[in-house]
FIMARVO-913304 format. One line per field, with one value per residue (C-alpha): residue number from 1; x, z, y. Coordinates in pm, 1 decimal, always signed. Example, Ala and Ser with C-alpha at 12.3 -4.5 7.8 and 13.67 -1.06 7.14 Angstrom:
pos	[1 / 2] .
px	[+1230.0 / +1367.0] .
pz	[+780.0 / +714.0] .
py	[-450.0 / -106.0] .
***
This chain:
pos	[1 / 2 / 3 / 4 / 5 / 6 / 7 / 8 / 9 / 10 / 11 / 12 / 13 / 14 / 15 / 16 / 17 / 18 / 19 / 20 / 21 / 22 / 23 / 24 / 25 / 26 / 27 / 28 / 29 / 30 / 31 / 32 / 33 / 34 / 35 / 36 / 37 / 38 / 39 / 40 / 41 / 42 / 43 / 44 / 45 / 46 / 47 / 48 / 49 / 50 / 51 / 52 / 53 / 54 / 55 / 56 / 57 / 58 / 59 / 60 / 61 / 62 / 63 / 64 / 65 / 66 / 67 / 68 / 69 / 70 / 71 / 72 / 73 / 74 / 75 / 76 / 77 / 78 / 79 / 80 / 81 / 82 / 83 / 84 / 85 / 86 / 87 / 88 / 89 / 90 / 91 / 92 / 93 / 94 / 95 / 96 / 97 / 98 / 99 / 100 / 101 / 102 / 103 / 104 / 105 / 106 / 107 / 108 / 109 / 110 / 111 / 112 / 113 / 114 / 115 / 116 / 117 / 118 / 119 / 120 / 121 / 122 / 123 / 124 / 125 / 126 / 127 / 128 / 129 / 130 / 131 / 132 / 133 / 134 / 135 / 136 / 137 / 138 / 139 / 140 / 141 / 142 / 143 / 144 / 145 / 146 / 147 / 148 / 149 / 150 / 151 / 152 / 153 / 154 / 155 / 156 / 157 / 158 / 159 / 160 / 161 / 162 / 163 / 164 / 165 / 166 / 167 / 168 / 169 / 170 / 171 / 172 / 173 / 174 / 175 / 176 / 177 / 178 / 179 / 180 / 181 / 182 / 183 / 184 / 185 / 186 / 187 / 188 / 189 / 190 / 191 / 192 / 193 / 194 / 195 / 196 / 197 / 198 / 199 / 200 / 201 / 202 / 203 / 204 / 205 / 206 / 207 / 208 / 209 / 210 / 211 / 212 / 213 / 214 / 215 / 216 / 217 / 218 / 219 / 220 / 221 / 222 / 223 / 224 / 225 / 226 / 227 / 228 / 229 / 230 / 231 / 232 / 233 / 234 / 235 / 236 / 237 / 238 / 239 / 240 / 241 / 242 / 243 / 244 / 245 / 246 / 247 / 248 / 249 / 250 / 251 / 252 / 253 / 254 / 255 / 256 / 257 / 258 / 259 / 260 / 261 / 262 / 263 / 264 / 265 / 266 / 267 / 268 / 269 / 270 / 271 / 272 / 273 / 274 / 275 / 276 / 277 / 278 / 279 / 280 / 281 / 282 / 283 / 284 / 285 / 286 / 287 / 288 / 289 / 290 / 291 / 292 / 293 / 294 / 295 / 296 / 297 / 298 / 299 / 300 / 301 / 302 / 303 / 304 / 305 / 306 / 307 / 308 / 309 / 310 / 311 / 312 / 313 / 314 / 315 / 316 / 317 / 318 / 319 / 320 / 321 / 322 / 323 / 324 / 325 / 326 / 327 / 328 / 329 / 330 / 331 / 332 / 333 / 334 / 335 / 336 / 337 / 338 / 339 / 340 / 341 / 342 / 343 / 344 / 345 / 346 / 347 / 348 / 349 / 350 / 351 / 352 / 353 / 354 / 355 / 356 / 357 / 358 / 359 / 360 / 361 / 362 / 363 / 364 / 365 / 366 / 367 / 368 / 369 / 370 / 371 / 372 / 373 / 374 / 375 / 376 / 377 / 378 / 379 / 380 / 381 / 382 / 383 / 384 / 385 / 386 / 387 / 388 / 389 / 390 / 391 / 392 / 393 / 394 / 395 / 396 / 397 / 398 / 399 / 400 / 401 / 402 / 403 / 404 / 405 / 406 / 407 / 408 / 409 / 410 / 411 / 412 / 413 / 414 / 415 / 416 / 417 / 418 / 419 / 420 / 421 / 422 / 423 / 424 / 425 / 426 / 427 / 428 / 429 / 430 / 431 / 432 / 433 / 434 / 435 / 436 / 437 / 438 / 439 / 440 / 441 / 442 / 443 / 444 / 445] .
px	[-8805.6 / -8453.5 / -8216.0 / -7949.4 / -7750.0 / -8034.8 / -8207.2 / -8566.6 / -8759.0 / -8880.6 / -8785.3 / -8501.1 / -8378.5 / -8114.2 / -7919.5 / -7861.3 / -7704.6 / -7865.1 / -7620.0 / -7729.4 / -7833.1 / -8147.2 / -8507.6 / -8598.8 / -8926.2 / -8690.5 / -8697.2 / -8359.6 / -8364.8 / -8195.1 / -8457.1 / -8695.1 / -8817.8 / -8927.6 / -9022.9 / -8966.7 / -9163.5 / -8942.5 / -8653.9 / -8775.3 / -8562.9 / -8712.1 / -8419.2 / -8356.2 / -8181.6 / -7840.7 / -7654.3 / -7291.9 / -7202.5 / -7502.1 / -7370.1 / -7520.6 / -7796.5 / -7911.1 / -7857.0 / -8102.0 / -8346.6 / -8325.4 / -8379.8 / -8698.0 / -8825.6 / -8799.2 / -8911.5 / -9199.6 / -9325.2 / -9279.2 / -9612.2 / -9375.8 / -9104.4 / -8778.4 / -8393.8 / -8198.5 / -7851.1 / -7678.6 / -7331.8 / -7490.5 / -7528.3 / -7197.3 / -7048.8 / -7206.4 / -7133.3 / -6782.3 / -6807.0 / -6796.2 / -6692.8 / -7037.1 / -7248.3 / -7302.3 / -7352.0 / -7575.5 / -7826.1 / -7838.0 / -7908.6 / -8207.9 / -8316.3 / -8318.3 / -8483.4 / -8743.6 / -8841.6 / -8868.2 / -9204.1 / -9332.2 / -9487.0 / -9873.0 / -10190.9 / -10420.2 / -10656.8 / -10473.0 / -10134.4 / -9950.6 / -9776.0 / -9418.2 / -9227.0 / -8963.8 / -8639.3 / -8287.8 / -8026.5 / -7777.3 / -7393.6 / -7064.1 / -6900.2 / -6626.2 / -6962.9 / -7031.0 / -6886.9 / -7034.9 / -7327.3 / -7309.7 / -7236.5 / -7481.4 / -7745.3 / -7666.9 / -7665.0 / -8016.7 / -8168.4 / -8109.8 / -8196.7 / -8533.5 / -8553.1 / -8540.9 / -8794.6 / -9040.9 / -8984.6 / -9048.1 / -9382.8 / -9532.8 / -9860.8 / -9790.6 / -10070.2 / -9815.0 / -9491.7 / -9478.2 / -9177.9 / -9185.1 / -9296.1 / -8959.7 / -8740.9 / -8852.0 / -8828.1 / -8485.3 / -8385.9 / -8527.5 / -8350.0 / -8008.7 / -8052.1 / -7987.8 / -7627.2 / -7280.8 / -7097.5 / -7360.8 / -7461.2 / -7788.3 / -7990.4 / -8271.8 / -8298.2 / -8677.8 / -8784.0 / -8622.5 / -8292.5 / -8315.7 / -8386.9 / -8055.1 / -7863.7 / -8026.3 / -8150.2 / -8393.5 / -8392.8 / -8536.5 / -8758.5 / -8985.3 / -9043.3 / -9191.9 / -9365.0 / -9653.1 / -9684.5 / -9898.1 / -9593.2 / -9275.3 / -8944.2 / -8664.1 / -8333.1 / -8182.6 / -7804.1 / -7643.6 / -7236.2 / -7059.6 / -6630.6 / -6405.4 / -6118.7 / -6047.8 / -5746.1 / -5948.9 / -6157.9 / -6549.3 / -6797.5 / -7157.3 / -7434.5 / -7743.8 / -8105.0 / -8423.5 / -8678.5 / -8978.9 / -9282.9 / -9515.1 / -9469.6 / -9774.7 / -9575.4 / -9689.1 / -9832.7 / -9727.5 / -9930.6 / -9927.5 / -10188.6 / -10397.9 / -10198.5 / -9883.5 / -9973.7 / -9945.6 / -9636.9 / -9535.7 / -9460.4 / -9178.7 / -9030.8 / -8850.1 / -8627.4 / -8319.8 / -8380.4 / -8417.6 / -8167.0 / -7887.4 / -8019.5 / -8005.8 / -7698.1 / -7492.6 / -7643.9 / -7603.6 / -7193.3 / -7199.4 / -7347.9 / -7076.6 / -6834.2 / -6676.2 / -6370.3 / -6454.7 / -6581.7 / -6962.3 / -7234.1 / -7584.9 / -7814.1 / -8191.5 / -8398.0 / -8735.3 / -9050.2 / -9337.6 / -9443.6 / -9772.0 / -9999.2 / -10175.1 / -10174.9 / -9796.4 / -9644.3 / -9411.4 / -9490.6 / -9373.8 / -9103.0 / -8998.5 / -8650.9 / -8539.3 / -8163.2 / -7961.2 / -7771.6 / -7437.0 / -7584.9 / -7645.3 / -8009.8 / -8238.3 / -8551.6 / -8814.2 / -8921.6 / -9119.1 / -9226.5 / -9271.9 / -8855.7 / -8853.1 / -8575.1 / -8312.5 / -8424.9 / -8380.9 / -8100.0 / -7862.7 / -7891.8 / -7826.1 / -7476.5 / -7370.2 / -7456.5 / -7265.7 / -6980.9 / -7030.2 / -7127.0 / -7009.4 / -6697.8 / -6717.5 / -6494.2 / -6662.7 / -7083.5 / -7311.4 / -7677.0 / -7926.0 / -8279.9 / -8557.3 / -8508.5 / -8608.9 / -8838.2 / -8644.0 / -8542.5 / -8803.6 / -8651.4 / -8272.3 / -8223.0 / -8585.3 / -8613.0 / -8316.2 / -8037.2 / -7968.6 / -7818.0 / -7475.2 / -7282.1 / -7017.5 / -6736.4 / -6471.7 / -6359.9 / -6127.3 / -6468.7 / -6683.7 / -6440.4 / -6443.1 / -6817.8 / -6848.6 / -6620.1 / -6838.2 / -7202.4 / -7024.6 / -6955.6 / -7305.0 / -7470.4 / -7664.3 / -7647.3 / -7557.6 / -7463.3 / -7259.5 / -7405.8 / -7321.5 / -7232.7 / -7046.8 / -6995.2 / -7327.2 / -7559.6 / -7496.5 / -7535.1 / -7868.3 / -7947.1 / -7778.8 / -8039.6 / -8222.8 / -8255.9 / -8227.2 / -8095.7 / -7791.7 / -7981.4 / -8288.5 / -8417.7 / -8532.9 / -8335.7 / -8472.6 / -8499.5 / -8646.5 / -8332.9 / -8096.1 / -8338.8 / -8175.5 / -7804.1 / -7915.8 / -8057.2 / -7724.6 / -7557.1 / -7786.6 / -7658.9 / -7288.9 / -7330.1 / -7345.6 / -7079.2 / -6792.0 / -6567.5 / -6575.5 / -6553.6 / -6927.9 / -7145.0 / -7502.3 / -7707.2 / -8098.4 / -8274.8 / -8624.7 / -8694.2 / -8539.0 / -8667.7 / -8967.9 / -9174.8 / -9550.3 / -9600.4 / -9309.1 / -8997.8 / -8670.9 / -8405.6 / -8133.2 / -7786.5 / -7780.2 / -7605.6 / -7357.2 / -7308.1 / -7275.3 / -6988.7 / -6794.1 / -6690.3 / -6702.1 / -6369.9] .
pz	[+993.8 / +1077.6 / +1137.3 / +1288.4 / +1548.7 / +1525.9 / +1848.5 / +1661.4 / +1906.0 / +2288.4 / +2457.4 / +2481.0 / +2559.8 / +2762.1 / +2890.9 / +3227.7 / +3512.8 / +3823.2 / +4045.7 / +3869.1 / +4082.7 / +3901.2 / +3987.0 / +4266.2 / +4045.8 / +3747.4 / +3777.3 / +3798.3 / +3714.8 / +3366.5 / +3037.6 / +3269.8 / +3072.9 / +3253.9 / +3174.0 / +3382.6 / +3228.8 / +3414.6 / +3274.1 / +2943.3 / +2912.3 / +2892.7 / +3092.6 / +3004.5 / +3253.8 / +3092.2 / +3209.5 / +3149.4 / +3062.3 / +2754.6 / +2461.1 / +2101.8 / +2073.2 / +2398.3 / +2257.9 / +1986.9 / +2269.7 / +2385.2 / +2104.4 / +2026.5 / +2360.8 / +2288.7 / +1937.5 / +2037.3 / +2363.1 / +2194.1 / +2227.8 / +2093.7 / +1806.6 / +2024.4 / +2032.5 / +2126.5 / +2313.1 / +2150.8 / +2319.0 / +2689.4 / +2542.5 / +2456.4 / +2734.5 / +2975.2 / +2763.4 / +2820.0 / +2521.1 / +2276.5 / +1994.2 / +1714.3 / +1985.9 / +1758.4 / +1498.9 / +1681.1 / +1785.8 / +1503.1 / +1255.3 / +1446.8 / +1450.9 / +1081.1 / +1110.2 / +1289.4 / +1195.7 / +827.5 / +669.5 / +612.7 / +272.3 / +305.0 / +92.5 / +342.2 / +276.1 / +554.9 / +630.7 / +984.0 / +1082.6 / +1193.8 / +1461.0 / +1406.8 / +1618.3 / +1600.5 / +1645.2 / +1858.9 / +1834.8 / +1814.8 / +1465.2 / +1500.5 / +1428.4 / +1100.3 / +870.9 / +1047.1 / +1011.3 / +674.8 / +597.6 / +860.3 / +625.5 / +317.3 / +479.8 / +574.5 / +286.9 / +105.4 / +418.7 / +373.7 / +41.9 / +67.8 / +323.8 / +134.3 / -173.8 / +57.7 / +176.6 / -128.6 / -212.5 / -471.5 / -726.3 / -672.2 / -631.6 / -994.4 / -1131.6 / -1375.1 / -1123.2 / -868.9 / -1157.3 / -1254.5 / -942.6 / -907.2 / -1255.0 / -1133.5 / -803.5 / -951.5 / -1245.2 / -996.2 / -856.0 / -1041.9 / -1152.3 / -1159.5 / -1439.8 / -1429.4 / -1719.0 / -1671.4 / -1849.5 / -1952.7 / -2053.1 / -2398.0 / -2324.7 / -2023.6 / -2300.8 / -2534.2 / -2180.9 / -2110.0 / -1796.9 / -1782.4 / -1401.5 / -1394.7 / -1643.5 / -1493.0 / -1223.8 / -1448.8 / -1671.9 / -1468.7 / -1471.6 / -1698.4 / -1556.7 / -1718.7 / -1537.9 / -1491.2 / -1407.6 / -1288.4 / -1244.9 / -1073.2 / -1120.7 / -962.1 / -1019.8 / -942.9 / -859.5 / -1096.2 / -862.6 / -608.2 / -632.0 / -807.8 / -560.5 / -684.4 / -461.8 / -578.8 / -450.8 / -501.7 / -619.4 / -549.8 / -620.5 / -434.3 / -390.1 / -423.0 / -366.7 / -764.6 / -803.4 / -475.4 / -334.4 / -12.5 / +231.6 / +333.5 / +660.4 / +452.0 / +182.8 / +454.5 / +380.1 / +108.1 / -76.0 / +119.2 / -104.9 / -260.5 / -42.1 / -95.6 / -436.9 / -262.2 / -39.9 / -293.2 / -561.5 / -220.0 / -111.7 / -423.8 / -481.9 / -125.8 / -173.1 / -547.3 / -344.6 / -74.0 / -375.9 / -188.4 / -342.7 / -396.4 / -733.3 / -680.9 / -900.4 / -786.6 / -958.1 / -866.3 / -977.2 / -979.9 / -1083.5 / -909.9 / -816.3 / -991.4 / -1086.4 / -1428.5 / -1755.9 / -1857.1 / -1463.7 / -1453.9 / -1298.9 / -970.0 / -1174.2 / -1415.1 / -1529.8 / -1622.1 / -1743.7 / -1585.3 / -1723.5 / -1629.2 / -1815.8 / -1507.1 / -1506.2 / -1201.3 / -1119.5 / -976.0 / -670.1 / -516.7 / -690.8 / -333.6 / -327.9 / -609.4 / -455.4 / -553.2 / -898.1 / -962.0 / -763.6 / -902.0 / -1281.3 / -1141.8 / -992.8 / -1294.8 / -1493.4 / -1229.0 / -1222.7 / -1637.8 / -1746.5 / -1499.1 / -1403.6 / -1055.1 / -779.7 / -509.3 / -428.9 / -158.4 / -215.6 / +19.0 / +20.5 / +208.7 / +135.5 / +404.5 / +686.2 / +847.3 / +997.1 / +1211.1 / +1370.8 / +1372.7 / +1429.9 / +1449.4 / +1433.0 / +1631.9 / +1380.4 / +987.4 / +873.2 / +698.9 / +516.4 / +297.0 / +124.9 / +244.4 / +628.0 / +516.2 / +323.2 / +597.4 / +853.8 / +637.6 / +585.6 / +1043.7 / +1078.2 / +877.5 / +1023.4 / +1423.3 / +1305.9 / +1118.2 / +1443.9 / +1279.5 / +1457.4 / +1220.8 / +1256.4 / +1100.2 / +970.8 / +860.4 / +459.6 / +431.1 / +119.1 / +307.3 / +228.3 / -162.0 / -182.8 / -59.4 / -354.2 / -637.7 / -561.9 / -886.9 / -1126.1 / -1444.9 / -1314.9 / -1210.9 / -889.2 / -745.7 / -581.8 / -292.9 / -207.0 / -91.5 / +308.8 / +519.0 / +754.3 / +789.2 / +495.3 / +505.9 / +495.4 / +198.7 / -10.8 / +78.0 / -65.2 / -385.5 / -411.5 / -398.7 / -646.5 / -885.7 / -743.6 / -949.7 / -635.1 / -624.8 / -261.1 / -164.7 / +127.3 / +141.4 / +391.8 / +439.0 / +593.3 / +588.0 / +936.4 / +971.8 / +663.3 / +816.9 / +1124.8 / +1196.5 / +859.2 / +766.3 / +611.1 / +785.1 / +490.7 / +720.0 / +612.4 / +388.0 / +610.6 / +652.3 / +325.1 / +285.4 / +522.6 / +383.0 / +106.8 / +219.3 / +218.3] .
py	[-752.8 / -753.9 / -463.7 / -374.9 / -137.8 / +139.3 / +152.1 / +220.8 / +44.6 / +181.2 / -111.5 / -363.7 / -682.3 / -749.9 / -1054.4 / -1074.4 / -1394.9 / -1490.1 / -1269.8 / -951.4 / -653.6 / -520.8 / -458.4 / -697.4 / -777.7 / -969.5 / -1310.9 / -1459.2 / -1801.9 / -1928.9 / -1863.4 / -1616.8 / -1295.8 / -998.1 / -696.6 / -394.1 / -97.6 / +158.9 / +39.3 / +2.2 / -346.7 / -680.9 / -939.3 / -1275.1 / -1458.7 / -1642.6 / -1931.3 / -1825.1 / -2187.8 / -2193.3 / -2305.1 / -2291.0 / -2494.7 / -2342.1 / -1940.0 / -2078.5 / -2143.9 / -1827.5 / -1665.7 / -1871.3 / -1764.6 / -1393.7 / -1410.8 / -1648.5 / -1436.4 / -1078.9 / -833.4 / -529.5 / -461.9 / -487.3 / -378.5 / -699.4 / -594.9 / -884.7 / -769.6 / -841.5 / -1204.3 / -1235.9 / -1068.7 / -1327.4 / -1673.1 / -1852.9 / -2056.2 / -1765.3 / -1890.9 / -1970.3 / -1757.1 / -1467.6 / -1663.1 / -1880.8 / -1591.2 / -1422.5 / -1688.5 / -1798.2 / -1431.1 / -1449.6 / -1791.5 / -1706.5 / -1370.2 / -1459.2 / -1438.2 / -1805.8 / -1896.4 / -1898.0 / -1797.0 / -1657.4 / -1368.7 / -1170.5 / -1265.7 / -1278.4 / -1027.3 / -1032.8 / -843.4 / -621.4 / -687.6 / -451.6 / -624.9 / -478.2 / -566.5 / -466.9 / -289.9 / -605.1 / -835.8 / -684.8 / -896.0 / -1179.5 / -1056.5 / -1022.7 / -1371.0 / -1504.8 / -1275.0 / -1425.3 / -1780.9 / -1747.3 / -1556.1 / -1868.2 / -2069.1 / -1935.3 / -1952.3 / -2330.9 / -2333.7 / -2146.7 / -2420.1 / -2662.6 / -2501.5 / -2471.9 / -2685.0 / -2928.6 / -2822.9 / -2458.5 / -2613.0 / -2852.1 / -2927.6 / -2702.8 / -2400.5 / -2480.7 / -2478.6 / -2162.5 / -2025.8 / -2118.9 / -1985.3 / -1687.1 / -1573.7 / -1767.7 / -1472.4 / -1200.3 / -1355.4 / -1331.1 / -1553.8 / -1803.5 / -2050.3 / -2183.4 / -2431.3 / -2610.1 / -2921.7 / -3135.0 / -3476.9 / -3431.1 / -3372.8 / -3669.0 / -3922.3 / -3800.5 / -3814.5 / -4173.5 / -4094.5 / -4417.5 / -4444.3 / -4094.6 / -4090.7 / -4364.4 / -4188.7 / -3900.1 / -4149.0 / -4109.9 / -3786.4 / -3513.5 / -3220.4 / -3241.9 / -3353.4 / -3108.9 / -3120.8 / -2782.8 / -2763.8 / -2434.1 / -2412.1 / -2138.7 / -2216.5 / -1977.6 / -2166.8 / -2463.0 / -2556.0 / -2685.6 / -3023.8 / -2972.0 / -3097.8 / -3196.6 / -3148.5 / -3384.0 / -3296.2 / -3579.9 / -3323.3 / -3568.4 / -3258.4 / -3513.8 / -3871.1 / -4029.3 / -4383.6 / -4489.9 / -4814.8 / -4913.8 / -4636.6 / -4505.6 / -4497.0 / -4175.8 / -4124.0 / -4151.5 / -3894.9 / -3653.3 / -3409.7 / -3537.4 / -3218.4 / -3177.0 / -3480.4 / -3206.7 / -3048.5 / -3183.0 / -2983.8 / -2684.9 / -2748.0 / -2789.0 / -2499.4 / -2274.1 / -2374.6 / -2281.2 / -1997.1 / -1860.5 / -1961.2 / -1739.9 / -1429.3 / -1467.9 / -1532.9 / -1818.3 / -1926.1 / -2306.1 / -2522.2 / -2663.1 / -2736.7 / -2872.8 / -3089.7 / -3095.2 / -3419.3 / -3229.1 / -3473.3 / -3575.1 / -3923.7 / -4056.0 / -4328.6 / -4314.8 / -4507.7 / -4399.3 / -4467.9 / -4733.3 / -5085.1 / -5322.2 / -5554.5 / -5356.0 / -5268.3 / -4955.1 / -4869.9 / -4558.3 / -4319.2 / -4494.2 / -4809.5 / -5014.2 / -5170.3 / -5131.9 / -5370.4 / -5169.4 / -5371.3 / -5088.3 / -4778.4 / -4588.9 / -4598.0 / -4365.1 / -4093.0 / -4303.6 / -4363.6 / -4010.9 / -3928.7 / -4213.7 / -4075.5 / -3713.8 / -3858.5 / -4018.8 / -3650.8 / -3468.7 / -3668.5 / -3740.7 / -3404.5 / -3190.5 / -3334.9 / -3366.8 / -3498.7 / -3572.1 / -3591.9 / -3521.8 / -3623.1 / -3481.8 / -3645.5 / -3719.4 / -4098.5 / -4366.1 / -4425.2 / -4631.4 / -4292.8 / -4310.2 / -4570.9 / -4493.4 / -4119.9 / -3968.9 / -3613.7 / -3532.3 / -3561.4 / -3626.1 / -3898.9 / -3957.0 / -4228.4 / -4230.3 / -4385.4 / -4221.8 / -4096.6 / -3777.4 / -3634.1 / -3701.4 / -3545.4 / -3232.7 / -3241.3 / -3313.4 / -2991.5 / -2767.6 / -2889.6 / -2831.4 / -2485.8 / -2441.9 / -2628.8 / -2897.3 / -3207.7 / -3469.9 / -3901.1 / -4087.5 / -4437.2 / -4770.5 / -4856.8 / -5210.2 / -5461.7 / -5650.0 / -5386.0 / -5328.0 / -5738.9 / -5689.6 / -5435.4 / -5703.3 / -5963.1 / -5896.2 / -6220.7 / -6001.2 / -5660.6 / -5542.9 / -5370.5 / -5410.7 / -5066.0 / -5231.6 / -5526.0 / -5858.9 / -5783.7 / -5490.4 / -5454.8 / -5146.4 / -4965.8 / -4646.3 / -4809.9 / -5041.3 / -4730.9 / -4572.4 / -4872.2 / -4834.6 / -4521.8 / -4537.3 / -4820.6 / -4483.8 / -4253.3 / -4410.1 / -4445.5 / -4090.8 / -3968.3 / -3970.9 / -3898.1 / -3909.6 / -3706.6 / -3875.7 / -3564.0 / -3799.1 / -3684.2 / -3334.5 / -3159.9 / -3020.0 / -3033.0 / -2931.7 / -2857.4 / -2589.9 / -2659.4 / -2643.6 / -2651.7 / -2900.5 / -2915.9 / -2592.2 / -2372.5 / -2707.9 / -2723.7 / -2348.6 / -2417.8 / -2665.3 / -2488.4 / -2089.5 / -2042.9] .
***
């Protein structure tokens, strides 16, 4: 439990440098605890020169070692930093990050600590936002972590529908398989052929300024990818409920901009299916057509994300009316390989987007790189003999930049950027719900 500026607990934390004359027994070298019982004050040693990412640390370290509920002087943190600027916001968030109650189904749940947060009156409207940021932060993360025989299509949606109820100005539907077919949403349905759970599409729009430009957000809602008839192995099976999250991601990131009421004009589009083999699921070599009429050969059905994402593109753009996209997905291994864990990947169409989108994940602290997309990588994806696309292309190289290229194939020359978050949307099990509080920021004006 968070709260704030009470003092409820016995004992506090407080920031301290190196040169600070306090008990001899406190450790002064940079990310030391120590607690002096006299003083009732546990210390953490600061470098002056930390910067965000290394605020976070600290934080982590006093969440992750606390025996007691604590006070946290937050103001003797940001007296000691130079870099000020983000530093509340960078502690407190990962207060909120950390301390939140994780998803789980035990008999007897964990417990969590209780930390009061400490701060100056001028912080309180920071705070606020910072609060909202992560309640929907969270919310996304506990999407992520539920077990797919919990977390069907069907459930999620619901879910959704259900918190995106309690927010103004908010306009939430929830589309199925029916309404798919009238839209001709091909690509997606054969991804849910397989499948005994229904499809759905959920689409969140909160516009309150028509004068500005309508950004779609697009999430690939894979429930659990199996891989299809190109199924994976055992090894690979693992974690793949977390196929989902750019779903989450996007549902949690509008409605976390209608609570603020940011003035901006967004919808989000969740692709929400699972991944199957059975007697209905579609086959290696077939073709399937799109909602935008463009006809896809299925050379692998394990490269299913796209399949979904491409016909929720041409809806937002179709339907919705949008004027720009960002598609968020845990798309391609080939991750592994060019980023790791370490940052998400972007590409786009257009530099003045991305420079917009690069502002607002340095303020939200979410390291993000920029990738290639040329004319060379869609040719790969038109090698088809009697489709306009293949959705795998005939070579292995640059996977993530060729899906990317399959992708903007459907965004209409629309400015477009697509964020592959196949390595950062969870680790050890738990999901992390990247590029939320980035996107929160790009439009929370």
């Amino acid at each position: 439990m968070i709260t704030t500026n009470k003092k409820l607990h016995s004992i506090t934390v407080k920031a301290i440098t190196k040169d600070a004359k306090v008990n001899p027994v406190v450790i002064l070298e940079s990310g030391s605890l120590t607690l002096v019982s006299e003083d009732k004050t546990i210390y953490y040693c600061l470098d002056p020169k930390a910067k965000a990412k290394c605020l976070a640390n600290a934080v982590s370290s006093i969440v992750g070692s606390a025996k007691y509920d604590l006070n946290v002087d937050v103001n003797s943190f940001l007296e000691i930093v130079e870099e000020k600027e983000g530093a509340f916001q960078a502690i407190v968030e990962q207060f909120l990050f950390l301390n939140h109650k994780p998803y789980e189904m035990k008999k007897e749940g964990s417990k969590q600590k209780s930390f009061d947060l400490i701060f100056d009156s001028k912080y309180q409207d920071e705070f606020n936002k910072a609060e909202i940021k992560l309640e929907f932060v969270n919310f996304a993360r506990d999407l992520q972590d539920l077990p797919p025989n919990v977390g069907t299509s069907v459930i999620i949606a619901n879910k959704i529908k259900e918190k995106a109820s309690l927010i103004e100005g908010l306009k939430v539907s929830i589309m199925g398989r029916a309404e798919a077919e009238k839209l001709g949403m091909g690509s997606f349905l054969s991804v849910n052929d397989g499948s005994h759970v229904e499809g759905q599409i959920v689409v969140l729009e909160y516009c309150t300024d028509s004068s500005l430009p309508k950004t779609a957000y697009v999430g690939k809602g894979i429930t659990f990818d199996s891989g299809g008839y190109n199924l994976k192995p055992s090894a690979s099976l693992a974690g793949m409920k977390f196929d989902m999250s750019g779903c989450a991601i996007v549902s949690s990131t509008v409605m976390a901009l209608a609570k603020a009421k940011a003035k901006c004009n967004v919808v989000a589009v969740g692709m929400l299916t699972d991944n199957r083999i059975g007697g209905h699921a579609t086959l290696t070599e077939s073709v399937v057509k799109s909602m935008n009429g463009q006809t896809i050969e299925i050379g692998n059905t394990d490269a299913e994300g796209r399949l979904v994402l491409v016909d929720g593109m041409t809806y937002a753009i179709r339907n919705l009316k949008a004027e720009r996209l960002v598609t968020v997905a845990t798309l391609t291994g080939a991750m592994t390989f060019s980023l790791g864990r370490w940052f998400t990947g972007t590409f786009t169409n257009n530099e003045e987007f991305l420079k917009e989108f690069n502002n607002a994940a340095k303020d939200a602290n979410e390291p993000v790189w920029n990738l290639p997309l040329i004319k060379e990588h869609l040719k790969v994806m038109q090698t088809s003999k009697i489709a306009d696309l293949s959705n795998t292309g005939n070579i292995r190289e640059a996977g993530s930049s060729t899906a990317a290229a399959f992708l903007n194939a459907f965004s209409e020359e629309k400015p477009y950027i697509h964020l592959d978050i196949a390595l950062t949307a969870d680790r050890d099990g738990r999901g992390l719900a990247p590029m939320t509080r980035t996107l929160f920021e790009m439009l929370n004006k």
